[in-house]
Backbone as CSV, one residue per row, in Angstrom:
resi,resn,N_x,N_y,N_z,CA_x,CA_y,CA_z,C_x,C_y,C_z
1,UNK,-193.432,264.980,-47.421,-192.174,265.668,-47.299,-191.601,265.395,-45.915
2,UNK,-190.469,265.015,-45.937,-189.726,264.897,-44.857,-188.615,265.814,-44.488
3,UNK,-188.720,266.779,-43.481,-188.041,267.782,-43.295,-186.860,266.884,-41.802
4,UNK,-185.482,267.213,-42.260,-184.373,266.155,-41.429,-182.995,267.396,-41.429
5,UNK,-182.421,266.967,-40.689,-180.738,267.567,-40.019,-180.027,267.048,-40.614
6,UNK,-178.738,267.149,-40.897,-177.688,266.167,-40.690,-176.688,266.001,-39.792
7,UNK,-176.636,264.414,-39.329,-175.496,264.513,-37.920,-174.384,265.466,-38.143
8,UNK,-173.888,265.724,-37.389,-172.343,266.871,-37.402,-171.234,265.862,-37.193
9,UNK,-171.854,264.231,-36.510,-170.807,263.212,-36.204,-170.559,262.136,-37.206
10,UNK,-171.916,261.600,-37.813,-172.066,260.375,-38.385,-172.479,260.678,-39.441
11,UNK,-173.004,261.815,-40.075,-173.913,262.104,-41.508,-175.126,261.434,-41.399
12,UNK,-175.762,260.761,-40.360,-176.891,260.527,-40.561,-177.970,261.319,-40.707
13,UNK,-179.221,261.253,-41.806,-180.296,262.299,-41.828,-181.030,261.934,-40.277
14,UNK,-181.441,263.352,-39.738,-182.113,262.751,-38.492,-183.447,263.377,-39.107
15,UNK,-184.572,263.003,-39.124,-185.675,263.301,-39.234,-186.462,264.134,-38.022
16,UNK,-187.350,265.198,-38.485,-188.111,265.651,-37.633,-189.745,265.662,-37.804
17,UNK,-190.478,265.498,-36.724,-191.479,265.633,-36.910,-192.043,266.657,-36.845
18,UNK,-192.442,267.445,-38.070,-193.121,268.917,-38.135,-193.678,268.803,-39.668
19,UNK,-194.593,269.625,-39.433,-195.586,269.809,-41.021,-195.881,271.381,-41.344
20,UNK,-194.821,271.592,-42.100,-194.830,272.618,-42.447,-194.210,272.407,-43.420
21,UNK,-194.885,273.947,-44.722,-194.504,273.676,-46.164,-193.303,274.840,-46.152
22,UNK,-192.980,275.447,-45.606,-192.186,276.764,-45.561,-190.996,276.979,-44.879
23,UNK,-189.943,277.830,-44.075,-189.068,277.924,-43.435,-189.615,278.519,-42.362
24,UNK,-190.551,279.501,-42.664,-191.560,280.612,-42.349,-192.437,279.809,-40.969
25,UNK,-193.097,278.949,-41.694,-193.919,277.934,-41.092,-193.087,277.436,-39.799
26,UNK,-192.179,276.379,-39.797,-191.630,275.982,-39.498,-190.950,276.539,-38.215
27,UNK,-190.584,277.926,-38.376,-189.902,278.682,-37.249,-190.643,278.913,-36.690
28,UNK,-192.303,279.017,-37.111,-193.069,279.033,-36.484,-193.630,278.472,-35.156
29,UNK,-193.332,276.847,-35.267,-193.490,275.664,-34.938,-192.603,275.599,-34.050
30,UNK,-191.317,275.440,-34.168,-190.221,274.928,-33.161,-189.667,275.857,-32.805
31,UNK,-189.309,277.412,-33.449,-189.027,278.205,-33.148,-187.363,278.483,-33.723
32,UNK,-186.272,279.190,-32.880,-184.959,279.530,-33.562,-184.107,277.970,-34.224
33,UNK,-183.960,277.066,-33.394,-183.284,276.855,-32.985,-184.056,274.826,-32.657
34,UNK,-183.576,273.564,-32.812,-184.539,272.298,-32.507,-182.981,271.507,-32.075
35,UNK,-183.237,270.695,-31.090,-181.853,270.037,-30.970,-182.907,268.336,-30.887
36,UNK,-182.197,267.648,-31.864,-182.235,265.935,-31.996,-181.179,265.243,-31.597
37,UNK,-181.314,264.123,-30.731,-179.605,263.114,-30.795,-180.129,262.084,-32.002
38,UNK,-179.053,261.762,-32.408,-178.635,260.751,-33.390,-178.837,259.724,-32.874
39,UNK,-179.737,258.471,-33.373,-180.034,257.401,-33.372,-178.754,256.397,-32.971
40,UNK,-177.626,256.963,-34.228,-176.662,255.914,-34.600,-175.152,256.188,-34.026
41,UNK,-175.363,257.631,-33.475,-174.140,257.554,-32.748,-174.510,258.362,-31.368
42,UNK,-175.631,258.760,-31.350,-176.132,259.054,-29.411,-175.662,260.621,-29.701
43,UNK,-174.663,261.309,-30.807,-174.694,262.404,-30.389,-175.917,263.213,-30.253
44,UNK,-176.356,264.162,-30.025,-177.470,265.769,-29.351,-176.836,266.219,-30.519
45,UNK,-177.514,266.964,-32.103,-177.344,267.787,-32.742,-178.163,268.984,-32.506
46,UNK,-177.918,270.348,-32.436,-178.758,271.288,-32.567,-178.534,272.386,-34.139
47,UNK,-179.674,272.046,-34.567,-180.083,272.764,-35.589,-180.495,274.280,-35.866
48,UNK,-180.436,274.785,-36.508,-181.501,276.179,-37.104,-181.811,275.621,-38.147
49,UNK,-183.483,276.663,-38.139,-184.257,276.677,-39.344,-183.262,276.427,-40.614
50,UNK,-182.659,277.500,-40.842,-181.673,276.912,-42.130,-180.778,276.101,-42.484
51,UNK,-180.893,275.123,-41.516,-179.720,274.062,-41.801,-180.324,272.889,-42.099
52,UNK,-181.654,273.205,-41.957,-182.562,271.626,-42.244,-183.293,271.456,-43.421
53,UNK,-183.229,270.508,-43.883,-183.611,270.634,-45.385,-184.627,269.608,-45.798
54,UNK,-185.590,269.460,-46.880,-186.330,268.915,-47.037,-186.405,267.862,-48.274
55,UNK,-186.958,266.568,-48.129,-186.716,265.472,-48.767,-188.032,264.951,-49.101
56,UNK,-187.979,263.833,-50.292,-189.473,263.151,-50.743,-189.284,261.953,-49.742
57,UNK,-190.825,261.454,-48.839,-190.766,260.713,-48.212,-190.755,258.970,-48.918
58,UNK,-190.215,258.244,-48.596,-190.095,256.847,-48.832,-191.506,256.378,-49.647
59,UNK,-192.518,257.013,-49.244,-193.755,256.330,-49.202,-194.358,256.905,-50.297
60,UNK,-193.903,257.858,-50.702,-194.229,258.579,-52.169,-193.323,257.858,-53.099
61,UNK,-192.232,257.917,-52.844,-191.215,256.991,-54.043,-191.818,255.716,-54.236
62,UNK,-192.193,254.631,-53.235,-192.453,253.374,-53.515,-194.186,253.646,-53.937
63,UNK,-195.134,254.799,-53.941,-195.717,254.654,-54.759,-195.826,254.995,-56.262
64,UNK,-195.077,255.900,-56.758,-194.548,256.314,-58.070,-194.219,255.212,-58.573
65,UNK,-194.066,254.229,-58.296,-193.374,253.046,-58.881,-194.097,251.731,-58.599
66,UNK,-195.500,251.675,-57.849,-196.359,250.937,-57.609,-197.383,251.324,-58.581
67,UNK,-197.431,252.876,-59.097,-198.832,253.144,-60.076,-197.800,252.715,-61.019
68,UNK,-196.731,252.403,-61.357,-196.395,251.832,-62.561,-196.766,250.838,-62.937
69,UNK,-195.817,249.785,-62.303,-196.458,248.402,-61.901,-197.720,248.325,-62.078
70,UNK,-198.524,248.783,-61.770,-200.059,248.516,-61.654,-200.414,248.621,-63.475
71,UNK,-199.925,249.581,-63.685,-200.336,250.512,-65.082,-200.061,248.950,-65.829
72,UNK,-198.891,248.326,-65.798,-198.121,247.406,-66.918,-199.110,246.569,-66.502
73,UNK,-199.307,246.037,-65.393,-200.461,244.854,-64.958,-201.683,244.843,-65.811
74,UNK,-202.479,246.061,-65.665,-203.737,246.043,-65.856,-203.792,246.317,-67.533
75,UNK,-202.788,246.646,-68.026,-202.792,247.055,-69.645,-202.649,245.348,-70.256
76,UNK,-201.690,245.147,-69.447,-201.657,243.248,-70.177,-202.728,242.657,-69.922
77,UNK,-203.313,242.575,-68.901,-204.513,241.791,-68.017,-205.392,242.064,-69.279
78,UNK,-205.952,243.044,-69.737,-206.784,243.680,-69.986,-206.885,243.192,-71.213
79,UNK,-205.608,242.929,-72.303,-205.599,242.749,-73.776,-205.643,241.104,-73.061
80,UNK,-205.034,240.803,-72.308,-205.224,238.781,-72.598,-206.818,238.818,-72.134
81,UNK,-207.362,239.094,-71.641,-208.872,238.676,-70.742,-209.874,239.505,-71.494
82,UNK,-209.731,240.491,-71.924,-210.867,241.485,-72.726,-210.561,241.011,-73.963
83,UNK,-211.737,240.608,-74.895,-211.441,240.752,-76.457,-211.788,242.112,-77.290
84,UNK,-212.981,242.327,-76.276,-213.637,243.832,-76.743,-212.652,245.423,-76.593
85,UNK,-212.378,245.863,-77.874,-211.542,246.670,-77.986,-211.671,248.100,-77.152
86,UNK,-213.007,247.938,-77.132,-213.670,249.002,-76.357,-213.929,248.931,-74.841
87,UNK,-213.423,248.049,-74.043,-213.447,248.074,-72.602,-211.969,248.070,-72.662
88,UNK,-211.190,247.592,-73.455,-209.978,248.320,-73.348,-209.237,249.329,-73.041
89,UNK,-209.968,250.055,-74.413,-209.685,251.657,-74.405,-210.341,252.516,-73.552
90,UNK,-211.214,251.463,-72.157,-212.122,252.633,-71.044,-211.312,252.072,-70.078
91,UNK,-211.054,250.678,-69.734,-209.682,250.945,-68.843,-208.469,250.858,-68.681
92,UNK,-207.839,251.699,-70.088,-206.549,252.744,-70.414,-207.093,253.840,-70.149
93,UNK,-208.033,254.716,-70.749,-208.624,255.759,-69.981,-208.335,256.105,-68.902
94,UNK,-209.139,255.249,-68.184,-209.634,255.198,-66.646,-208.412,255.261,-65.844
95,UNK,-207.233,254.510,-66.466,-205.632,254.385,-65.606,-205.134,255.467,-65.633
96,UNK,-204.972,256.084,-67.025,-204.388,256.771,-67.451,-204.544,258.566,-66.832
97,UNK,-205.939,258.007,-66.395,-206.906,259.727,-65.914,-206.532,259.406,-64.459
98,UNK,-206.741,258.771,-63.452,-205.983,258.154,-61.988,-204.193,258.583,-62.386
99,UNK,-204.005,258.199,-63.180,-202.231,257.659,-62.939,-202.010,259.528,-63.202
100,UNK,-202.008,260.589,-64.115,-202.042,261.908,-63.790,-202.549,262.635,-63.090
101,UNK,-203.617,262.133,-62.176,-203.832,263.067,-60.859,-202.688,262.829,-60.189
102,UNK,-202.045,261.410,-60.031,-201.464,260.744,-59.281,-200.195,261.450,-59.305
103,UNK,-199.515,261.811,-60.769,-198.429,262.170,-61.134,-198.640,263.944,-60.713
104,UNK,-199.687,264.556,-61.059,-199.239,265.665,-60.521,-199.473,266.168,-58.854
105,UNK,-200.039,265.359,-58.245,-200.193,265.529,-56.960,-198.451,265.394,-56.256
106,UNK,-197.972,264.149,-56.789,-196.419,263.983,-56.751,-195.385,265.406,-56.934
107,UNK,-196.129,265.513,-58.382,-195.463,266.559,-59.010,-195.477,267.989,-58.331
108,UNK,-196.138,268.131,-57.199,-196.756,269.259,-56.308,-195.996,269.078,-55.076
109,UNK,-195.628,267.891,-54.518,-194.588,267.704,-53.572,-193.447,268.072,-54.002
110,UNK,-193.208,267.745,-55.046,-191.368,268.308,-55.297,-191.008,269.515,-56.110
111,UNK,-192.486,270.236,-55.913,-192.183,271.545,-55.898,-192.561,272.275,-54.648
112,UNK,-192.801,271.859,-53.230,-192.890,272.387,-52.098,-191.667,272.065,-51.826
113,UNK,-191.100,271.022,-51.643,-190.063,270.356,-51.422,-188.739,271.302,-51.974
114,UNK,-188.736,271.676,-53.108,-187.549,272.781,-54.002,-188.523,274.177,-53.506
115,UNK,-189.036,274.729,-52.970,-189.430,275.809,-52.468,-188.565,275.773,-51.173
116,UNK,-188.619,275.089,-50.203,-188.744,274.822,-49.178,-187.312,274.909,-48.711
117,UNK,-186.346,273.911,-49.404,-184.890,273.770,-49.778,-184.214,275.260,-50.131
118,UNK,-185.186,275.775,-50.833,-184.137,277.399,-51.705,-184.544,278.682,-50.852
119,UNK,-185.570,278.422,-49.242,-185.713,279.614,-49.022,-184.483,279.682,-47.767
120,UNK,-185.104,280.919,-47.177,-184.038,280.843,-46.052,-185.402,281.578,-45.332
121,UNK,-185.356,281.304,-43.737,-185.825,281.625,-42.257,-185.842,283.656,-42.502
């Protein structure tokens, strides 16, 4: 989760570095009030807890879509190179039992993420 501002000049998201799942948390951490400048236009934004909002990081999206990829790989691989029907059906299994931890661990971020977004400080 990536918790970010938005410029007041340029709309750029400015990102912050803090780990916290809450608003709660968070005020905890930096306290009333966090001021960032903008990368892209040099302005100093200052924020409150409630103006900053929380996003899925890059690195979760491009893996949601790498256990895919993988999934289509290893299901073809598997029927051209395996004849045996039965090492097949252990690694579809086997993907399939990985690829839903995978999905709900995801699925657990973007519900901190919509927690996080709907509370207020």
């Amino acid at each position: 989760m990536i918790v970010y501002g938005v410029c007041k000049s340029c709309h750029n998201h400015l990102s912050l570095n803090v780990l916290a799942g809450t608003r709660t948390e968070l005020s905890k951490q930096i306290g009333v009030s966090i001021s960032k400048k903008c990368n892209r236009c040099g302005v100093t934004n200052t924020f409150t807890i409630n103006q900053l909002k929380a996003k899925l990081s890059k690195r979760i999206r491009h893996a949601v879509f790498e256990v895919a990829i993988v999934g289509v790989v290893v299901l073809f691989a598997s029927c051209y190179f395996i004849s045996d029907i039965t090492y097949i059906a252990l690694i579809i299994a086997l993907y399939i039992a990985l690829a839903t931890g995978y999905v709900w661990y995801t699925r657990r971020n973007f519900q901190v993420i919509d927690t996080f977004n709907r509370s207020k400080a």
